[in-house]
C-alpha positions in Angstrom: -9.6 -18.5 25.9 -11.0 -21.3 23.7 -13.4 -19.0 22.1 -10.3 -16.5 21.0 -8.7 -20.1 19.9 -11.5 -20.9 17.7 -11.7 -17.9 16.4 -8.0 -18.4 15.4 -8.4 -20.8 13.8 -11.8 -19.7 11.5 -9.8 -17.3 9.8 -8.8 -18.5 6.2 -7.3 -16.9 3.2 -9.8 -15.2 1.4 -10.1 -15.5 -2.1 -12.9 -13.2 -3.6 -12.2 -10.7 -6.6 -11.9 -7.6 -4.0 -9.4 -9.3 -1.7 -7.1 -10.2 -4.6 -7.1 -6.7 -6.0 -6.1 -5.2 -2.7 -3.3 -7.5 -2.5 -1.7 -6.7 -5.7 -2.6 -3.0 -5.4 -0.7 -3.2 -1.8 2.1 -5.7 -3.4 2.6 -3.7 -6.0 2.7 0.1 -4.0 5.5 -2.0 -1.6 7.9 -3.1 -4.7 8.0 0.9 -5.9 8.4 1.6 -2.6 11.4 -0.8 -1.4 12.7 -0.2 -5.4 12.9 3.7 -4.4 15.2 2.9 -1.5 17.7 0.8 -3.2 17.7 2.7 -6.6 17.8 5.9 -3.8 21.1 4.2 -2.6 22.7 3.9 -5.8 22.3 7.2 -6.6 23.9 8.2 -3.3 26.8 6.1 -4.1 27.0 7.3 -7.8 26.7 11.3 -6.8 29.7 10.7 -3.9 32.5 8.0 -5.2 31.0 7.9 -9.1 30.7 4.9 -10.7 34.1 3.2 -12.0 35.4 2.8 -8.6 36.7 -0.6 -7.8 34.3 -3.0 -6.9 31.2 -0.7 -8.1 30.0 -3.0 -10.4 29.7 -5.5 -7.2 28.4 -3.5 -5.1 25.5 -2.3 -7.3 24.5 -6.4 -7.9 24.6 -6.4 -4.4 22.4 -4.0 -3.2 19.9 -4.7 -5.9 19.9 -8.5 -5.1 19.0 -7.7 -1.5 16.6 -5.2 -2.9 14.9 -8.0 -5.2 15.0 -10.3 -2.5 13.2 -8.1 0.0 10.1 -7.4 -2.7 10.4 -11.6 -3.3 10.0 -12.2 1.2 7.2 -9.4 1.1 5.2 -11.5 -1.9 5.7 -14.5 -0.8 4.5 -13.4 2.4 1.9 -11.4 2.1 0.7 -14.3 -0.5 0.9 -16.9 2.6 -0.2 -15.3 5.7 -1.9 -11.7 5.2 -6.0 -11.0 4.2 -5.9 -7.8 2.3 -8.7 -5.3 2.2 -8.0 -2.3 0.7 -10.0 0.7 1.9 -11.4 3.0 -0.8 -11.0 7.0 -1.4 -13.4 8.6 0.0 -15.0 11.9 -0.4 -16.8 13.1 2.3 -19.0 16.4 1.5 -21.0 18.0 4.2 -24.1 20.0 2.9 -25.4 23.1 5.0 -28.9 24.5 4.5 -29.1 28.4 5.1 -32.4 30.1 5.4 -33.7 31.6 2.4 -35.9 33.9 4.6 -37.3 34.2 8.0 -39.6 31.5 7.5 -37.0 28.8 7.5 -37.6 27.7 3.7 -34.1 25.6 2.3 -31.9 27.0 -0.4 -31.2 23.5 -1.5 -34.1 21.5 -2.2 -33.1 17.8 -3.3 -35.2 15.5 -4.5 -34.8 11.5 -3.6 
C-alpha cells in the first residue's frame, strides 16, 4: 500500500513541448465539441418556436453562458489535474513476399 502511495505522490504535471501540445490539441477538440452541442440546441429551438418568442433573447444568453462555462471548468481542469499525451496517427502497412518462382526468390527486395 505505501508503495502505490509513493507512487501517488511522484506523479507531477509534466511540462515538456509534447505534453503541452497534446493538451491544447485535446482542449481545443473539447471546446468544438461542447460548442456543437449548445450551438446544436439553439438551432433546435430556432427551427421549432423561431426566434422572437418571448424570452428568446434570454434563453440564448443562457444556454451559451452555461456552454462557455463548461469549456472554462474543462480548461481550468484539465490545466490543474490531467497529464496529456496525445497518441499519434498511425499507419500500419503489412508487406507480403510472394514467390517469384519455385525457388523461393522475393518479389520485393529492400535494401536497409
Amino acid at each position: 500500500m505505501s508503495d502505490q502511495k509513493n507512487k501517488l505522490i511522484a506523479v507531477k504535471k509534466r511540462d515538456d513541448q509534447r505534453a503541452i501540445i497534446s493538451s491544447n490539441n485535446l482542449k481545443e477538440f473539447t471546446e468544438k465539441k461542447i460548442k456543437k452541442v449548445y450551438v446544436g440546441a439553439l438551432r433546435c429551438i430556432e427551427i421549432r418556436f423561431g426566434d422572437s418568442f418571448d424570452g428568446y433573447e434570454q434563453l440564448r444568453r443562457e444556454i451559451l453562458r452555461i456552454g462557455n462555462d463548461a469549456i472554462r471548468e474543462f480548461a481550468q481542469t484539465l490545466e490543474s489535474s490531467f497529464n496529456v499525451e496525445q497518441i499519434p496517427n498511425v499507419l500500419t502497412f503489412k508487406f507480403t513476399k510472394e514467390r517469384a518462382d519455385e525457388k523461393g526468390q522475393d518479389d520485393f527486395q529492400g535494401s536497409d
